[in-house]
C-alpha positions in Angstrom: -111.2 -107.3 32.5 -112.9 -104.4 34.2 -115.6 -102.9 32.8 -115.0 -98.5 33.0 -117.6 -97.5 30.9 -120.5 -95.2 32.6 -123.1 -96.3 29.7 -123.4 -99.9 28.2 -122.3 -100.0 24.2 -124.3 -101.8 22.1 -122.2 -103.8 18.9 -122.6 -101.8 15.8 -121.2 -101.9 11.8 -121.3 -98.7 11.1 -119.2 -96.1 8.1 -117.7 -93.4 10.0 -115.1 -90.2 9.3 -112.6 -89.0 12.1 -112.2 -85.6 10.9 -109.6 -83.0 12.1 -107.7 -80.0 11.1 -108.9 -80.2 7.6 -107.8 -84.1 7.3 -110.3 -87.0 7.2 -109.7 -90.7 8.0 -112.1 -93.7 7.3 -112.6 -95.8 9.8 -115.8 -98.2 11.1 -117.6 -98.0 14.3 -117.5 -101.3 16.2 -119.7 -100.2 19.3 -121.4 -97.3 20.3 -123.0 -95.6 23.4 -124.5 -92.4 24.2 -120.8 -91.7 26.2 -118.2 -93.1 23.7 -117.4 -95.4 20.7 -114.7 -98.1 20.0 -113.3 -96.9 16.4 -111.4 -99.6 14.1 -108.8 -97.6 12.0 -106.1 -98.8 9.5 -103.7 -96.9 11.6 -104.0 -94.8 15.0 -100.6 -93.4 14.3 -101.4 -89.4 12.9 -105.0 -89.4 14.6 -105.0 -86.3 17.0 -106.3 -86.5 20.5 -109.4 -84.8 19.8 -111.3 -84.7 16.7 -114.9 -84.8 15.4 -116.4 -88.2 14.3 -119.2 -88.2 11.2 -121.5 -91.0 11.5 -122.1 -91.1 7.4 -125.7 -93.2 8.0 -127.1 -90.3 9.2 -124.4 -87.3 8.9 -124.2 -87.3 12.7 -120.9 -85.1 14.0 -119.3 -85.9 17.5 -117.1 -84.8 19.4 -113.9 -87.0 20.2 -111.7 -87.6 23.0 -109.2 -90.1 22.5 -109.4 -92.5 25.7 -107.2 -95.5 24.6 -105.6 -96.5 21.9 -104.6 -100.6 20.6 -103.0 -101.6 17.1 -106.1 -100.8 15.0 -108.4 -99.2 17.5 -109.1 -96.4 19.3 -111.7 -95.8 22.1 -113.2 -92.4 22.5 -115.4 -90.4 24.9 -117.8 -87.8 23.5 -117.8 -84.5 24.4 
């Protein structure tokens, strides 16, 4: 499988909210760069191409581009 990325992600565990249009969604950070994130959601059906991503560790809000989407994740780019 090729590699795309511009930045290398690092394997995380982390609590995070995709929130958009005054709607919120759980979901859990499974890695993480300074360019993008790989998101695992119950569902990617109803998430908007763009929305804002809160890290709850440290209340961290990015910006989200949807890049791909599989059954129960969702890789963005930030920005």
């Amino acid at each position: 499988m090729d590699d795309r990325r511009d930045k290398a992600r690092h394997r995380v565990l982390k609590a995070g909210t995709i929130e958009f249009g005054g709607g919120a969604i759980d979901c859990t950070v499974r890695n993480l760069s300074d360019t993008g994130a790989a998101l695992d959601v119950t569902s990617p059906v109803g998430i908007p191409d763009h929305f804002t991503l809160l890290l709850q560790a440290d209340g961290t809000h990015l910006s989200c581009t949807v890049v791909w989407r599989k059954e129960k994740r969702i890789g963005v780019k930030f920005g």
